[in-house]
C-alpha positions in Angstrom: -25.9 85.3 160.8 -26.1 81.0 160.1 -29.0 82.3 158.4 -27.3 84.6 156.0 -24.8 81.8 155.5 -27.6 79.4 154.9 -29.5 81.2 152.1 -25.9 82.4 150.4 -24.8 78.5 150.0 -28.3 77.8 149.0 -28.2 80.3 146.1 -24.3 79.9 145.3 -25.5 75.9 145.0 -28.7 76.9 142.8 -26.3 79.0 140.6 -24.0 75.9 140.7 -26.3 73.9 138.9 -28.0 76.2 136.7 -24.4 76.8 135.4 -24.4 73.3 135.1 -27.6 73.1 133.4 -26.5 75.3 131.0 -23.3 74.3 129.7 -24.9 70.9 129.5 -27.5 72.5 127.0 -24.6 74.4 125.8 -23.1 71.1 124.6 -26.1 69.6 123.5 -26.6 72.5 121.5 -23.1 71.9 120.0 -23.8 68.1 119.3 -26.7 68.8 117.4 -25.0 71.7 115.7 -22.4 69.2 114.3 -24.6 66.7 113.2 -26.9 69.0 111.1 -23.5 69.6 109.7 -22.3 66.5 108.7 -25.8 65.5 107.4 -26.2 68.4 105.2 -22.6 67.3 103.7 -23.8 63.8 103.2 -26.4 65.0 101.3 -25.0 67.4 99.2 -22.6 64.4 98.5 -25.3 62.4 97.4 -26.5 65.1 95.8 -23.5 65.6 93.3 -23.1 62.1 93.0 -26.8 61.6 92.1 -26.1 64.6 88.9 -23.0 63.1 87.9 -25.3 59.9 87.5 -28.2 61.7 85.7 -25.8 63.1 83.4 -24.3 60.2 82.3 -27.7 58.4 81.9 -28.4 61.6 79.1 -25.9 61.3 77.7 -25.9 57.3 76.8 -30.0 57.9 76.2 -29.0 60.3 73.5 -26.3 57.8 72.3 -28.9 55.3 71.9 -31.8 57.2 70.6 -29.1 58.3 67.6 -28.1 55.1 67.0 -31.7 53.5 67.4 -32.6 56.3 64.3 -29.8 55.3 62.2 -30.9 51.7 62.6 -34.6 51.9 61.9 -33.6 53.8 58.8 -31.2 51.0 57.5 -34.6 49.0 58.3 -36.9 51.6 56.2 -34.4 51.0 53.8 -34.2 47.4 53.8 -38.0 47.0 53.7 -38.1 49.2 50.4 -35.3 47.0 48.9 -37.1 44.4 49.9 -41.0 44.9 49.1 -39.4 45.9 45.3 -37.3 42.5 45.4 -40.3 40.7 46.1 -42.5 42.5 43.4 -39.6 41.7 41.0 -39.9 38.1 41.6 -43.8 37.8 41.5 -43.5 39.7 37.8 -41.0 37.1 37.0 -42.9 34.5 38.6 -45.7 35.5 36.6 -43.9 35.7 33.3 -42.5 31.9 33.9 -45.9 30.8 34.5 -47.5 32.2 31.6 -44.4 30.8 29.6 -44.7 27.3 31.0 -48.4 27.5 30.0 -47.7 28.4 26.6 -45.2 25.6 26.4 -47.5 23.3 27.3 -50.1 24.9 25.0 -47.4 24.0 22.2 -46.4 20.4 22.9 -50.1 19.6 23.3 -50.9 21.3 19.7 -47.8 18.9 18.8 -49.1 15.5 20.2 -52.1 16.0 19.0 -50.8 16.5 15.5 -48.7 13.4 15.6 -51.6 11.8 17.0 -53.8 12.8 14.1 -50.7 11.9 11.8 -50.6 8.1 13.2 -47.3 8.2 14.2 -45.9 5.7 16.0 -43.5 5.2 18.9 -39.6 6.7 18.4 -38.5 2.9 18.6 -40.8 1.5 16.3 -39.6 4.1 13.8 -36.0 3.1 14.4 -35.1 6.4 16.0 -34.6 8.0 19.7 -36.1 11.4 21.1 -32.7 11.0 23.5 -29.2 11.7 22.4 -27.6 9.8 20.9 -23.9 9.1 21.8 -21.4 7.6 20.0 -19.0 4.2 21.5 -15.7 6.6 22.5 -17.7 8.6 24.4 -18.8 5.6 26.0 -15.7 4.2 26.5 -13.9 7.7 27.1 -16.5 8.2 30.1 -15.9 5.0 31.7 -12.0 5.3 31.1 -13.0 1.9 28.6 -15.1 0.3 31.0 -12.4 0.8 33.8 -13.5 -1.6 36.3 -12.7 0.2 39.7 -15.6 2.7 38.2 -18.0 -0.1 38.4 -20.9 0.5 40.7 -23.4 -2.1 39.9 -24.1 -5.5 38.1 -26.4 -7.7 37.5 -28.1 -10.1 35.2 -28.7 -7.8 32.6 -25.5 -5.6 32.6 -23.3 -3.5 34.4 -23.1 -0.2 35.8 -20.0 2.5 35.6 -19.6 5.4 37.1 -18.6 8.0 34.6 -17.8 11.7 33.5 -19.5 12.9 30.1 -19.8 16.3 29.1 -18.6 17.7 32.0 -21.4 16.2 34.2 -21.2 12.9 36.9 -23.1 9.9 34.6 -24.1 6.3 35.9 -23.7 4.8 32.6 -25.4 0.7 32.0 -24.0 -1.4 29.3 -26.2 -4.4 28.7 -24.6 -8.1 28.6 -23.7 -8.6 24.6 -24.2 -12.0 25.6 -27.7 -11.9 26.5 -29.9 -13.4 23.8 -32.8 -10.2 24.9 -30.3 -7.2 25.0 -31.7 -5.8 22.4 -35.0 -6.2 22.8 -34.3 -4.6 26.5 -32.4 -2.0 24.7 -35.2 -1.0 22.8 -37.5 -1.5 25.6 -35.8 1.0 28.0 -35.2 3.4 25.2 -39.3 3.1 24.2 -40.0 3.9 28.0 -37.6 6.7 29.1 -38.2 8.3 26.4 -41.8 8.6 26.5 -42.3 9.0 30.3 -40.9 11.3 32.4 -41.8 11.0 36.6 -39.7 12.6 39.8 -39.5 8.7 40.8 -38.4 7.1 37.7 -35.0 7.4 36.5 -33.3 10.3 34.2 -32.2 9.2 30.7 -29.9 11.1 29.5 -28.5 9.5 26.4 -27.9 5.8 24.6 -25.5 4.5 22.6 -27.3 1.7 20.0 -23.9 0.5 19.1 -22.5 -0.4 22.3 -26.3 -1.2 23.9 -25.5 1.4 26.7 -27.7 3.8 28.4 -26.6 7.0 30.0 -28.5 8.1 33.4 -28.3 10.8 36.2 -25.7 9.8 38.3 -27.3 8.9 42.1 -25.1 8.8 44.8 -27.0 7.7 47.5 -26.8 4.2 45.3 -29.4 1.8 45.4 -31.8 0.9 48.3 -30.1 -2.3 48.4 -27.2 -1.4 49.3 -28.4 1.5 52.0 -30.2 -1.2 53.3 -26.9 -2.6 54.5 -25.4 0.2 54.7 -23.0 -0.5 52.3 -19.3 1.7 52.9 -20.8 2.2 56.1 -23.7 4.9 54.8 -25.8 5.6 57.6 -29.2 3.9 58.4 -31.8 5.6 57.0 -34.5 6.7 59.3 -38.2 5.5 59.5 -38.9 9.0 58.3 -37.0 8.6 55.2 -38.4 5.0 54.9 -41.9 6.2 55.1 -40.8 8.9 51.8 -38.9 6.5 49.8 -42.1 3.6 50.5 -44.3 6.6 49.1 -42.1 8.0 45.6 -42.0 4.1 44.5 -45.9 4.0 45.3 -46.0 7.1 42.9 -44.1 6.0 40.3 -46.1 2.7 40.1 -49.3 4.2 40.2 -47.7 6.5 37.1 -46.6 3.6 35.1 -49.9 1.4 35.5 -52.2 4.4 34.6 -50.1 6.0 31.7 -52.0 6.2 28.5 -52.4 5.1 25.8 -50.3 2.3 27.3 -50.3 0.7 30.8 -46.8 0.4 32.0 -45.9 -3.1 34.1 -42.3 -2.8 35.9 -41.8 -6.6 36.3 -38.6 -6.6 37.8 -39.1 -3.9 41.3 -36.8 -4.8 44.1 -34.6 -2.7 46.1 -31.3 -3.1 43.5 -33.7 -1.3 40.8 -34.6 1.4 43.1 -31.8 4.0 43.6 -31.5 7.4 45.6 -30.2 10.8 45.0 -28.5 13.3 47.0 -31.3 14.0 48.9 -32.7 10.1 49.2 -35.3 10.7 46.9 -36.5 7.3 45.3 -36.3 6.1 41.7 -37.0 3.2 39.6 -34.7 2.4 37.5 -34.6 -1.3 35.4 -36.9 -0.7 32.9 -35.2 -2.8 30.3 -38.1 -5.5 30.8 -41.0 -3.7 31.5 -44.4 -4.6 29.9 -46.5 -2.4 27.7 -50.6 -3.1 27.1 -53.0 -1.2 25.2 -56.7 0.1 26.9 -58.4 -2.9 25.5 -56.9 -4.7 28.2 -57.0 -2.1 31.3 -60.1 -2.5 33.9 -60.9 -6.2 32.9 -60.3 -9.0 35.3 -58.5 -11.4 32.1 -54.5 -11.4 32.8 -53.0 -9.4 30.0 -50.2 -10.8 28.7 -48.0 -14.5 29.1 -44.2 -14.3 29.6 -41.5 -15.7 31.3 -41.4 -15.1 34.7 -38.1 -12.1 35.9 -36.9 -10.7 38.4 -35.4 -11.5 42.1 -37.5 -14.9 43.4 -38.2 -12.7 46.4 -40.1 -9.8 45.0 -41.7 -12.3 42.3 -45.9 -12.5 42.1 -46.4 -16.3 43.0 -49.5 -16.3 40.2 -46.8 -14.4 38.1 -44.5 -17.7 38.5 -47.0 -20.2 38.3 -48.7 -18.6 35.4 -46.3 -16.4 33.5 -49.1 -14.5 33.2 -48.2 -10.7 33.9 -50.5 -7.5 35.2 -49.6 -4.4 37.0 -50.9 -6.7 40.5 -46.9 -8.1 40.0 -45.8 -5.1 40.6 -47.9 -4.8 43.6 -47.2 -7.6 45.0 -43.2 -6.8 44.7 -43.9 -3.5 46.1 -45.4 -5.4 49.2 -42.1 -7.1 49.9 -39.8 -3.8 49.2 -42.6 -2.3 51.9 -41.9 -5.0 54.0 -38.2 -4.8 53.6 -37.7 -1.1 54.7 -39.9 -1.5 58.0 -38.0 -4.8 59.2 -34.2 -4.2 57.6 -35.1 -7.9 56.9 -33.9 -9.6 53.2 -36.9 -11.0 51.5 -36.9 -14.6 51.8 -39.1 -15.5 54.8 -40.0 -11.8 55.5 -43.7 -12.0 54.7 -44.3 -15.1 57.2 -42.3 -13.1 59.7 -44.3 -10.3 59.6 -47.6 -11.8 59.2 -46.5 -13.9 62.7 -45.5 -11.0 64.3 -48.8 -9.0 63.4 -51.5 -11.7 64.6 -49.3 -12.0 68.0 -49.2 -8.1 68.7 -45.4 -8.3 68.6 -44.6 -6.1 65.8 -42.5 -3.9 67.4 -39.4 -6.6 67.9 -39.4 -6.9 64.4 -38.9 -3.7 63.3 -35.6 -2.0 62.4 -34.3 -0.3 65.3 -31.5 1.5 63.1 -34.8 3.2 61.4 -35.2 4.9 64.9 -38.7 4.6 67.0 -41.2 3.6 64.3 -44.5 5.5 65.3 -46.1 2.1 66.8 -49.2 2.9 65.0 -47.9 3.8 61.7 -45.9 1.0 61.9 -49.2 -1.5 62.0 -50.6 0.3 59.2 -47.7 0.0 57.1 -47.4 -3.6 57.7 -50.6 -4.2 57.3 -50.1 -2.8 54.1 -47.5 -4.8 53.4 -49.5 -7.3 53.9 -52.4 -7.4 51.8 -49.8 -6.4 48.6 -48.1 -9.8 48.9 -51.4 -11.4 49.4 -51.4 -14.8 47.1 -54.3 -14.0 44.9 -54.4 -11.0 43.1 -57.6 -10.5 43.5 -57.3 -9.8 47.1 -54.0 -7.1 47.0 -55.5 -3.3 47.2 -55.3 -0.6 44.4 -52.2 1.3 45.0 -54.0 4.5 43.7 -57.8 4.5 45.7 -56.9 2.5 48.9 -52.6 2.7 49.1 -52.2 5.8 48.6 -55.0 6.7 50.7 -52.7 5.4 53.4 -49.5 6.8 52.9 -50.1 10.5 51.7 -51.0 11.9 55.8 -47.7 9.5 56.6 -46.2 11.0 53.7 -46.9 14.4 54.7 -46.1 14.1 58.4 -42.6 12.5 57.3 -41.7 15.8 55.2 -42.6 18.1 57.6 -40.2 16.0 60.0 -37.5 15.8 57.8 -37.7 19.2 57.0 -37.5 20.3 60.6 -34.6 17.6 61.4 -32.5 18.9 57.6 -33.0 22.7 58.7 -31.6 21.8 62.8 -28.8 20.0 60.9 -28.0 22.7 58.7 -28.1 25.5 61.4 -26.1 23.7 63.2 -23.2 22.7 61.3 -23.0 26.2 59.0 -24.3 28.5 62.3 -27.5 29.4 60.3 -29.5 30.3 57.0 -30.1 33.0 54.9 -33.3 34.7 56.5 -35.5 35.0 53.4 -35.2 31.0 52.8 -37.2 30.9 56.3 -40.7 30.8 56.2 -42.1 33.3 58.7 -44.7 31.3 60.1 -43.2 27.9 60.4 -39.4 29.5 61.3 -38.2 26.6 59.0 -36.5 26.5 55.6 -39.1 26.3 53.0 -39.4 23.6 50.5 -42.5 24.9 48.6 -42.1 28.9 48.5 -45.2 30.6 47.8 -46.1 34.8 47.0 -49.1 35.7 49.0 -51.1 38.9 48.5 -49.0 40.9 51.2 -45.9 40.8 49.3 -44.4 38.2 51.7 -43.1 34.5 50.8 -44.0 31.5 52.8 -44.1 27.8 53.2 -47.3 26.5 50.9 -48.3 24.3 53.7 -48.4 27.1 56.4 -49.7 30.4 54.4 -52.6 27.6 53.4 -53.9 26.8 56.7 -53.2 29.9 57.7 -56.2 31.0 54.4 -58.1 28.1 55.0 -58.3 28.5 58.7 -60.8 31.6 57.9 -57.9 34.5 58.0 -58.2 37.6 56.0 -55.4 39.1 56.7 -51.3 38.9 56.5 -49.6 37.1 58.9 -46.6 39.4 59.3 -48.5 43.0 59.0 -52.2 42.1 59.9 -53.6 44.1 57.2 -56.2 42.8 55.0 -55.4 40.5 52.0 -56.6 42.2 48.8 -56.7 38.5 47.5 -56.2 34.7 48.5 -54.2 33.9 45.4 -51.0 32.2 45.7 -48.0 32.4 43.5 -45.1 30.1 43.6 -41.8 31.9 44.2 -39.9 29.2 41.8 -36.4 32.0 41.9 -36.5 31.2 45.6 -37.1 27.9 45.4 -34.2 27.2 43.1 -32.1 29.1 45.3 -32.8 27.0 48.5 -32.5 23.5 46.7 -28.9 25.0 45.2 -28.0 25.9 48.7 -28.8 23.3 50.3 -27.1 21.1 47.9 -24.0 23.1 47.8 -23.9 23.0 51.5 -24.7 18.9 52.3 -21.3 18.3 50.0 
């Protein structure tokens, strides 16, 4: 009987926990159940959210790829307008050009007629090849010599500011007092008319009656005076320095080797040498320059005996001692005006300064810190220069054209290409850009010298020419082969730039 009762407890206890067992599984089973559930609605949540995503994605893809068609046919389009614009402007370019050639053709065929006719000079005939303009314009320009319109004077005359025919005039009217005025009248005439040079001045007109002359107006005023910084101009920088040393170096190198006669300034300082809008250099006082025939030119004789003119300063000491004059005065002077634009210094004193400073290494205190930092290297070349113009014999100052020259056209160069850099930064910055075609692809940089190469494209005549000389055959903006290496100068463009630029520094 226990027995029995044994073996039933045993198997109501086995059946216990096998019940047990099972509804353990059972909820288990349940568990597992709910989270396959809850899982499969987290994903078809992601799922939807994931489509709604895709969808949207389409849809702004095919937003874009519509708009991106619409905008590389307004390209297509541009390019056409474009490539014909540019073909315009080479046709034009070449129709200028073979214009310009046939004008020189003509004025040639004239000198040589007047040359076979024996005529002589404009002056020496008693007549002008300038206009001629009569006392009240004159005096109507200058408001009658109104002296708050006086911009210059010296010992020669006086300069006004004035407004004839429509256009900004300096206008010089020679001291009546002056025993030479009209020999200096007649002078200046002779010269201004004859000669024509970026670096020497503009005349525009005379007026015999009243001795006056009529010039482009500069506003930049003389180098004097931006020296000082007269009305509190700003300094100019070593960059402009180095330009304005090299257009007076030009325009003397002009003067002495113009034919048939050698031309002899005399009188160069910084008053005489004036700047325009853009600080380009000038020469201006002609009134006593110095004319000699070949017979005198590449002999070592002095050419002609006058009285010494001219700031004591800038003066050839043989040219005092002697009154004998050659184009070495003018050397010499430009020596000092060299000198005077690398120190800020005045004249008197300047070329022992220097020369001190030089032998001791200490150049550098010397020079004008408004100018900015002077390339320390270029700087002892330039003084060097300096140097051997004002040397006391003549026979010892350098050629300006073989060894001067030589010097200052890589400074000259490296100058523009910084001042074009430094006017283009100034120009983006204060008007928030340029107009894209007056950039040169290469350089990214406002051009100053357009040119048309064979791809169609305009660029800077520096960069499309290194770029051709460098052994490239083919365009720098499509890579295609250049059917030629000719070079055309876009002078439309170029017009267009220097207006805009202009218009935009006022």
């Amino acid at each position: 009987m226990l027995r029995e009762l044994e073996s039933v407890r045993k198997q109501a206890y086995e059946e216990k926990c096998s019940r047990e067992k099972a509804e353990r599984e059972l909820l288990e089973a349940f568990q597992k159940a709910r989270d396959s559930e809850n899982l499969y609605l987290r994903e078809v949540k992601q799922r939807n959210e994931t489509e709604e995503k895709l969808t949207t994605t389409m849809e702004e893809v095919e937003r874009l790829t519509e708009r991106t068609d619409e905008l590389c046919a307004k390209l297509q389009e541009e390019r056409k307008k474009r490539l014909a614009l540019e073909k315009r402007t080479a046709h034009s370019d070449r129709i200028v050009k073979d214009l310009m050639l046939q004008r020189d053709k003509a004025v040639r065929e004239i000198q040589a007629l007047h040359a076979k006719k024996g005529e002589s000079s404009a002056t020496a005939e008693g007549k002008m090849h300038i206009t001629e303009l009569s006392c009240s314009e004159i005096k109507e320009a200058t408001n009658n010599f109104d002296h708050s319109l006086k911009i210059g004077e010296g010992v020669y005359g006086s300069v006004y500011k004035g407004f004839l025919r429509h256009t900004n005039v300096a206008i010089k009217k020679l001291n009546p007092e002056s025993t030479q005025s009209q020999s200096q009248f007649n002078q200046e005439v002779e010269i201004l008319s004859r000669v024509r040079h970026p670096n020497l001045v503009t005349l525009i007109g005379a007026c015999k009656e009243d001795q006056a002359f009529v010039y482009e107006y500069m506003p930049n005023g003389s180098l004097d005076d931006r020296l000082a910084c007269k009305d509190n101009s700003k300094p100019l920088s070593w960059q402009l320095r180095t330009r304005i040393i090299s257009d007076v170096c030009s325009a003397l190198i002009f003067l002495h080797s113009n034919k048939p006669h050698s031309i002899v300034h005399s009188d160069l300082k910084a008053s005489n040498i004036i700047l325009d809008r853009n600080n380009v250099a000038k020469l201006s006082g002609l009134g006593v320059c110095r004319m000699f025939n070949d017979e005198f030119r590449n002999t070592t004789t002095l050419y002609r005996h006058t009285h010494p003119k001219g700031s004591f300063a800038y003066i050839d000491p043989e040219y005092v001692m002697t009154g004998d004059l050659t184009p070495q005065s003018d050397v010499y002077s430009f020596g000092v005006v060299l000198l005077r634009l690398l120190t800020g210094r005045p004249g008197f004193g300047l070329l022992k300064d220097v020369q001190r400073a030089t032998e001791k290494g200490c150049l550098e205190a010397l020079l004008d810190s408004s100018a900015g930092d002077w390339p320390a290297m270029q700087a002892e070349q330039l003084a060097r220069v300096g140097l051997r113009c004002c040397e006391i014999r003549r026979k010892n100052r350098p050629d300006l054209k073989t060894e001067v020259w030589t010097v200052l056209e890589p400074m000259l160069k490296s100058a523009t290409n910084m001042l074009c850099s430094l006017s283009f930064k100034s120009v983006s910055e204060d008007l928030g850009g340029v107009p894209s075609y007056f950039i040169c692809p290469i350089l990214q940089d406002v051009m100053r010298e357009p040119l048309i190469a064979a791809d169609g494209f305009t660029y800077e005549a520096e960069a499309i020419r290194e770029w051709i000389d460098s052994g490239h055959h083919t365009s720098p903006m499509t890579n295609l082969e250049l059917l030629h290496r000719d070079l055309l100068p876009n002078h439309a463009l170029r017009s267009a730039i220097q207006e805009w630029l202009q218009t935009n520094a006022n």
